[in-house]
C-alpha positions, 0 to 999 in steps of 0.5 A, a space after each residue: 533518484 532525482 531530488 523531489 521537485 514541485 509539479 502540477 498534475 491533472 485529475 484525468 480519473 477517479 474511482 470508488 474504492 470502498 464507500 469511503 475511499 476514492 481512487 484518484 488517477 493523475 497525470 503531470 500536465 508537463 508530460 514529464 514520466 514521474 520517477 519514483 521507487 514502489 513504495 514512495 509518496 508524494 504531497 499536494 498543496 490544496 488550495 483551502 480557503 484558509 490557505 494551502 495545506 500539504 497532505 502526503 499520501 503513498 503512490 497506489 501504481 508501479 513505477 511506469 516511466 509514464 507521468 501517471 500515479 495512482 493514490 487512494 484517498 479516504 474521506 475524512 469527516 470533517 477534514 478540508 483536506 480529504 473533502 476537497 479532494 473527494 469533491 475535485 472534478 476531473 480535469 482540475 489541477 493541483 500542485 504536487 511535491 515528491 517523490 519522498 520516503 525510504 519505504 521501498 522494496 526493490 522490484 527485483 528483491 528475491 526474498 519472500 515478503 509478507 505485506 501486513 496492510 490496513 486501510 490505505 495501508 495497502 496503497 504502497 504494498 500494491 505499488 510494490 507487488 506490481 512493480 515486483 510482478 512487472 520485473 518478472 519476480 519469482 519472489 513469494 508475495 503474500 498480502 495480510 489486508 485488515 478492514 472492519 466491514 467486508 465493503 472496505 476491502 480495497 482493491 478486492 477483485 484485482 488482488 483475487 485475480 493476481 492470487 488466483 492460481 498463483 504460487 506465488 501471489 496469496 491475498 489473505 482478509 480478516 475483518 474485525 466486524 464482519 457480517 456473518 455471511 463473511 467466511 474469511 478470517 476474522 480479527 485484527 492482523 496481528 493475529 494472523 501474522 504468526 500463523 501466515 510468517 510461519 507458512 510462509 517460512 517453511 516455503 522458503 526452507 523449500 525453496 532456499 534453503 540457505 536464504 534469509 527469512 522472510 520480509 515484513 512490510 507493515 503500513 497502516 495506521 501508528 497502533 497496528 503497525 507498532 502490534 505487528 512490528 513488536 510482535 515481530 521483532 519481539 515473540 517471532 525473532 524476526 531481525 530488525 533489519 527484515 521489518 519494514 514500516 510506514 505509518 500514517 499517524 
C-alpha cells in the first residue's frame, strides 16, 4: 500500500441514503485509480470559512482500481463539516488525504465474519463484503446492522438483494425505536450478537470443522462498539485477535 498522498476529487453523484445520511460519489480529477484496502478511509479538507478543517470518513465501495470512492456522510446539525458537505453540488472539488487505517479484511479471507454495524458504521463492512464477493469469496458474511427508526436502514435494498438466497450472505436489522408495523428484531445489537455468533459458529463446525472461529468486525459509534467488543472478548470467549474494531467517536 503506497503512502497516503494528498489529492483533489470531484463530486461526480449523490444519493439519499436515509433522511439523514447523503451518499457521495467522487472521482480523482487526475484520473489516477485510488488504491486502497476495504475497510480503510480517507480525510477531506473543507474549506470553512473559518478555515480548513479535515474530517475523515471509512471508504463505503470495494477497492475498483478506477479513481472512484464512495462515502456516506451524515447531517450533523449544526456541524460545518456535515453541512458543507450535504450542501456541495456536484461537479465541485475538494482536497482528499488518504487512504488511512488498519481496519481491514482481506478480500480472499476464508474464515466467516459477522459484521456488527450502526450508522455509518456500515460503510467500511459493505466495502469489505463486495470486496470479498468480487474476489469469488466462499466465506460466510453476515451483517448485524442497528438503527432507531426502520428509515435509517442504509443500504437496505442492495444488502437484501445480495442476502437474498444466499448461503452465504445474511443481513439481519434490529431497531431500537421501531414502528409497530416493524417485524424484524428489535433492541440494540448487542443483543443479538450471542444468538447470531453462535449460529454462525455451529455453520463453520459444518464446514470446517478444524478452522478457527469466527471473526467480529464492529464499527459504529465508541458506546456499541465497547458493548460488542466486551461482550465478545469477555462472555462469548471469542480470542482478542478475532474482534475487529473501528470507532467514529
Amino acid at each position: 500500500m503506497p503512502s497516503a498522498a494528498p489529492f483533489d476529487a470531484r463530486l461526480i453523484a449523490v444519493r439519499k441514503l436515509s433522511p439523514g445520511v447523503r451518499e457521495m460519489i467522487f472521482e480523482r480529477v487526475d484520473g489516477e485509480p485510488f488504491v486502497f484496502d476495504a475497510g480503510q478511509w480517507v480525510n477531506l479538507l473543507l474549506p470553512l470559512p473559518e478555515g480548513e478543517v479535515r474530517r475523515a470518513y471509512s471508504i463505503a465501495s470495494a477497492p475498483a482500481g478506477t479513481p472512484r470512492f464512495e462515502l456516506a456522510v451524515t447531517r450533523v446539525e449544526g456541524g460545518p463539516g456535515s453541512e458543507f458537505l450535504h450542501a456541495m453540488e456536484v461537479g465541485a472539488c475538494v482536497r482528499a488525504i488518504g487512504p488511512h487505517g488498519l481496519f481491514t479484511r482481506s478480500p480472499q479471507d476464508p474464515a466467516p465474519a459477522l459484521f456488527v454495524a450502526t450508522g455509518t458504521g456500515i460503510t467500511p463492512l459493505r466495502s469489505m463484503l463486495h470486496a470479498a464477493l468480487r474476489a469469488g469469496s466462499g466465506a460466510r458474511m453476515w451483517i448485524l446492522f442497528g438503527a432507531r427508526f426502520e428509515e435509517d436502514i442504509l443500504y437496505r435494498q442492495e444488502l437484501m438483494e445480495l442476502s437474498r438466497g444466499s448461503d452465504r450472505i445474511r443481513f439481519e436489522v434490529t431497531l431500537s425505536q421501531g414502528g409497530a408495523s416493524w417485524s424484524g428484531r428489535r433492541g440494540y445489537v448487542q443483543q443479538h450478537v450471542p444468538e447470531l455468533l453462535a449460529e454462525l459458529t455451529a455453520k463453520q463446525a459444518v464446514d470446517d470443522p478444524g478452522g478457527v472461529g469466527p471473526h467480529l468486525y464492529i464499527c459504529g459509534l465508541e458506546r456499541m462498539v465497547n458493548a460488542v467488543r466486551e461482550l465478545s472478548r469477555g462472555t462469548l470467549g471469542v480470542e482478542r485477535k478475532r474482534v475487529h474494531v473501528e470507532r467514529y467517536d
